[in-house]
N, C-alpha and C positions, 0 to 999 in steps of 0.2 A: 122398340125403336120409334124416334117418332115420327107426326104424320108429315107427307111433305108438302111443302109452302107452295102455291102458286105461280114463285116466282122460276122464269126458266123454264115454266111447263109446255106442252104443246110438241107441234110436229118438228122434226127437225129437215128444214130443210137447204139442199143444196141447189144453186141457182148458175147455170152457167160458169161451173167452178174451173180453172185449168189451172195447170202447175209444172211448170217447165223445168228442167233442171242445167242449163245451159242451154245448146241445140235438141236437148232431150225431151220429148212432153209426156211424165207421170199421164196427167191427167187431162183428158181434151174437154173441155166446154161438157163438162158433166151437170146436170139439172136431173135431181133427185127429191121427192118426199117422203119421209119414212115418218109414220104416223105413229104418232102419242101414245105409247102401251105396248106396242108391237115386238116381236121378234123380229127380226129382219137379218138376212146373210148376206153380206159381201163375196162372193165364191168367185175366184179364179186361178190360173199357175201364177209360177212367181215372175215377178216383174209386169202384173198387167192394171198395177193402179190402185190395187184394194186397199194394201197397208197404207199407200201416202194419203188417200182420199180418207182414211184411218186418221191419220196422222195431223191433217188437217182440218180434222172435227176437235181432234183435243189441243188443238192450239200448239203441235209441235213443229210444226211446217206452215208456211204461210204462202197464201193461194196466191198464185201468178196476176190472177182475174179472177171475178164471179163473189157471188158472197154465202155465208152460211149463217143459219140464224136458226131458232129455237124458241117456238112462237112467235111474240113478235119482240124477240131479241133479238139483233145483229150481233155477233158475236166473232165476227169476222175476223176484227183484228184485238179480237180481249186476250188478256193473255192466258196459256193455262189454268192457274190458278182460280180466274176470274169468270171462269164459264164452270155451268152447272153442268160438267161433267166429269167421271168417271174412268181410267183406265184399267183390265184386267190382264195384264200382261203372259207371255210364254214361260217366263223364269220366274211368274210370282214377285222377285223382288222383296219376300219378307227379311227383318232384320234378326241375324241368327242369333244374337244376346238376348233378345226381349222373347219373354213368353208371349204362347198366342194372343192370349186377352192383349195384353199390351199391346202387341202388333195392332190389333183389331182396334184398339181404344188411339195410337198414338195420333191419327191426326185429328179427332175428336177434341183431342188434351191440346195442341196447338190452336188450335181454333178459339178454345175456352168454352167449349159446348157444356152447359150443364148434365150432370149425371152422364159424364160420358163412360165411366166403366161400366156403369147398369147397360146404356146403350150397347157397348159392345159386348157383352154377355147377351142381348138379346139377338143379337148379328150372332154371332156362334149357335146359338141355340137356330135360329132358321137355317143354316146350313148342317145343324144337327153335331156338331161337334163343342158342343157347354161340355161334356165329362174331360174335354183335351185343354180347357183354358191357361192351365200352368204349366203346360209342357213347353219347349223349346222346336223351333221350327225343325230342327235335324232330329226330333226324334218320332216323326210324322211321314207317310207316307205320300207319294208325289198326288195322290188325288185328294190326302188332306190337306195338303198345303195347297193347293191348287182354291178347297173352300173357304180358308183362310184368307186368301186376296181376296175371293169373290164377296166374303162377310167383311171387310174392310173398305173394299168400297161401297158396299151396300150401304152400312150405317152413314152413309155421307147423304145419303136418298138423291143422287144426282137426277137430271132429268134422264139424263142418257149413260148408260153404261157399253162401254167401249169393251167388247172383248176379240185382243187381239190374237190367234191363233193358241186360247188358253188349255186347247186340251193336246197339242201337239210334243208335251213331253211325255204324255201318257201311254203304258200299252193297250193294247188294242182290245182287251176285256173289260180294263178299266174306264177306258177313250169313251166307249158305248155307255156303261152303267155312268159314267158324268155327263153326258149328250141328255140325258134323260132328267137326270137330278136338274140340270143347269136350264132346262125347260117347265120345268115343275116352280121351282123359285121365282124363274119368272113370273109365272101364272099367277103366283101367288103374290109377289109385290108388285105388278102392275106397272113394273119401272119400261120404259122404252132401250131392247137389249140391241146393238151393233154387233155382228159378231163377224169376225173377218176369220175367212179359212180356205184351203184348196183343197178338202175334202169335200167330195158331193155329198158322200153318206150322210157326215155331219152337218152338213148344210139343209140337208132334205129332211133329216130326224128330226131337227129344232125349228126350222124357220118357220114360219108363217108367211112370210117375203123372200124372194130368191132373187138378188142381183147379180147375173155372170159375166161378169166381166174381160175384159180383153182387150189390148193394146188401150187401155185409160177410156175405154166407151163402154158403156153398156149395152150386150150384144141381146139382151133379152133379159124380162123384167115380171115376175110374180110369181104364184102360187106354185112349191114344189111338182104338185102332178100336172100342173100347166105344162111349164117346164119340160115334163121327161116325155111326158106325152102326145102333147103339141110343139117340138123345139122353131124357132124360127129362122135359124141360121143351122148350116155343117157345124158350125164351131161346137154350139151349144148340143145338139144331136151328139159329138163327140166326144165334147168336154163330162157330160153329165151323162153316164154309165157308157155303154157299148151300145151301136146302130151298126146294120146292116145296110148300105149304101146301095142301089142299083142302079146303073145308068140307063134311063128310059125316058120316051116320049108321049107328050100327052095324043092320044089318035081320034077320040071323040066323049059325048057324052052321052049316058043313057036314065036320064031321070037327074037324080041328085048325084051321081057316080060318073067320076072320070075313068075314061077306060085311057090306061098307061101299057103302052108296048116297051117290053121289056125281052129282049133275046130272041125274040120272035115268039112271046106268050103274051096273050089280051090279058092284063090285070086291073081289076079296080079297085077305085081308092073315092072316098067320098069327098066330094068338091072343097065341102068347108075344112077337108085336112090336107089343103094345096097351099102354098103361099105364090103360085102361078096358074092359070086356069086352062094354060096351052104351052106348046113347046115342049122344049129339055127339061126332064127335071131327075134329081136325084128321088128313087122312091125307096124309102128306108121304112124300114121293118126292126124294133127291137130283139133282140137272138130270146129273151124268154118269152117272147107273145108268136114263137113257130111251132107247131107240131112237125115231128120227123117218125117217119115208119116207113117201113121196106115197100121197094115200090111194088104198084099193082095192089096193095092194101083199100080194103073198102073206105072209107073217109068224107066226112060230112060236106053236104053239098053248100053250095055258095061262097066256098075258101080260096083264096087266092090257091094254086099249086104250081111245084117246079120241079123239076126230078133232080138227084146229082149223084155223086157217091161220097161215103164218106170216108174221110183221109185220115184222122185223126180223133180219140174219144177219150177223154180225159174223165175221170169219175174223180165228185169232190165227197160223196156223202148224200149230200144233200141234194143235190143234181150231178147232172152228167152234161159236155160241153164239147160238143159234135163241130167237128168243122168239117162243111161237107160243100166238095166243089163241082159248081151246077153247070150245065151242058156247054157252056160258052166259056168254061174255065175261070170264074170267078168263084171266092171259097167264101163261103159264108160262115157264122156264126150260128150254134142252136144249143140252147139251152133246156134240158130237157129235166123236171122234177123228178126224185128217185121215187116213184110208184111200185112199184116192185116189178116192172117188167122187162122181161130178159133186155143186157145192154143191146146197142147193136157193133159192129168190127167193121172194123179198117177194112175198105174195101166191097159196104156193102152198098147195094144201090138202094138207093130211098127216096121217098115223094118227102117233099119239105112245104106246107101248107101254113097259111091263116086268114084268120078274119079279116075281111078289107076294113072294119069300124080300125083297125091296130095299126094299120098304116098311116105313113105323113110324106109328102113330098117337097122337097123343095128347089130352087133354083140350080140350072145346073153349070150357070157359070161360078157360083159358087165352087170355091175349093174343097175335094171330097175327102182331103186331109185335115181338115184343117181344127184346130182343136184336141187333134188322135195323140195317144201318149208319144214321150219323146224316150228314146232308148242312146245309150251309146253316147264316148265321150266328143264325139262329132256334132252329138246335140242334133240328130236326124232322124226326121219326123218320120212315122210307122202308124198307121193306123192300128185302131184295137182289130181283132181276130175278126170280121167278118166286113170290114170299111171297101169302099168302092178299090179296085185296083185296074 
């Protein structure tokens, strides 16, 4: 494959981007940089901005306001064609007459690229399918054809490749084992990947960059374990796995540690994991960062605790998933590793503890729904199993 040119290279950035669609606004005054090499996620539900803000990097939509550019190219208003970049689409889009190689070589051969069949037999060979060159796209499975886009827009070397929701027609064995492959390739050609998706798992496995988005803003911006582990909004707490929600007040400080009253229990929480330093605040807890054991159990000192019973114990294999309703009748979430020790049953009482480094608080005007899965053809909001109620 060869090497790529200069031109087009660099960060790609979005400046004050918005995109209306009548009284409708996709996208509000978005200001983004995604850096030159990167992986980077777009994560959000649907309708909160990813795809158009998608759609608007490859020149299919054209921005209300603001501008996009790609070093220091403006590319704002080029068309398709004319920006150095890439789409990886959900349906592939290959052409079902043309063998792979041809697929992989066709816009090569449009172009007038020299040696573009060697090209695209080198595009096949990096996604490892050179033995499949003369087969026909229907006689390929959906994660081969899935690398067959991915090798046809490669061999173009765009600055950016655009991937929109491409592992979404895949099962969920094969979904993982391409999350993997599709981060491997990158590494290795060095290209700057977009990938737009409303899975977290998928977003957290690949990214290097995490943008979650919602209602066309970006509600929080970095590094996967930032992300899950420091969220800065309910949304993001809910959107990106399951939170434990509590409603509590901040009561005082003792050192670097906020002491949070919560049901009528002193809990601490370390200051730098507050996004308020007094007041209401939601104080949430991840369901696998609790310990749960029957109460009156001995249990390591300096852990948050709170007694409840548990209502419900659902065993996956892998772990077991306690929902257990503590003294004020709110039902929490607990996620417990299958160690080999006896389960516990419906109806036992139990102390449910942790580490205060595991906890995060945040505003409690915040909505404690907000982000939580949507159930029902009412389209009405539900928190996941352990959300403030």
């Amino acid at each position: 494959m060869p090497t790529p040119t200069s031109e087009g290279q660099g960060d790609l950035c979005l400046t004050n981007v918005t995109k209306r669609f009548g009284d409708f606004t996709a996208v509000d005054d978005l200001s983004l940089t995604i850096p030159q090499g990167s992986f980077f996620a777009l994560l959000g539900a649907s309708g909160c901005g990813k795809t158009t803000t998608l759609r608007m990097v490859a020149g299919l939509e054209r921005p209300t306001a603001g501008t996009i550019s790609i070093g220091e190219e403006d590319i704002t208003e080029a068309k398709p064609y004319a920006r150095p970049v890439n789409t990886v689409f959900q349906n592939y889009a290959l052409f079902p007459h043309m063998t792979v190689l041809d697929n992989v070589a066709f816009g090569l051969k449009r172009r007038k690229v020299a040696d573009a069949t060697k090209t695209a037999k080198e595009g096949l060979e990096l996604v490892e399918l050179g033995h499949l060159a003369g087969r026909k796209p229907a006689q390929l499975s959906g994660g081969q054809q899935q690398r067959v886009a991915l090798a046809r827009a490669l061999v173009n070397h765009p600055a950016v490749l655009l991937l929109d929701e491409p592992l979404g027609a895949l099962d969920l064995k094969l979904r993982r084992q391409m999350q993997l492959e599709l981060k491997k390739i990158q590494e290795e050609v060095g290209l700057t990947f977009v990938h737009v998706t409303h899975d977290q798992e998928e977003a957290m496995t690949m990214a290097d960059t995490i943008a979650v988005m919602n209602a066309g803003v970006i509600e929080q911006l970095g590094h996967p374990t930032e992300l899950y582990e420091r969220p800065a909004s309910t949304f993001v707490a809910n959107f990106l796995g399951q939170s434990n929600l509590l409603a509590g007040e901040i009561s005082d400080r003792v050192g670097g540690d906020l002491v949070v009253q919560v049901g009528g229990h002193k809990l601490a929480l370390p200051g730098d994991r507050s996004t308020r330093q007094d007041g209401k605040v939601w104080l949430g807890v991840r369901p696998e960062k609790l310990r749960i054991g029957l109460a009156g159990g001995a249990d390591g000192a300096g852990r948050n605790h709170l007694d409840g019973v548990v209502l419900d114990a659902s065993f996956t294999g892998v772990s077991t998933q306690y929902l257990v309703r503590l003294a004020w009748g709110q039902a929490i979430t607990v996620v417990a590793q299958n160690d080999g020790s006896a389960l516990l049953r419906d109806g036992d009482q139990v102390q449910v503890s942790w580490v205060p480094q595991h906890g995060f608080a945040l505003d409690a005007a915040q909505d404690a729904f907000a982000g939580a899965q949507r159930v029902g053809d009412d389209d009405t909001p539900v928190p996941a199993l352990g959300g403030a109620r």
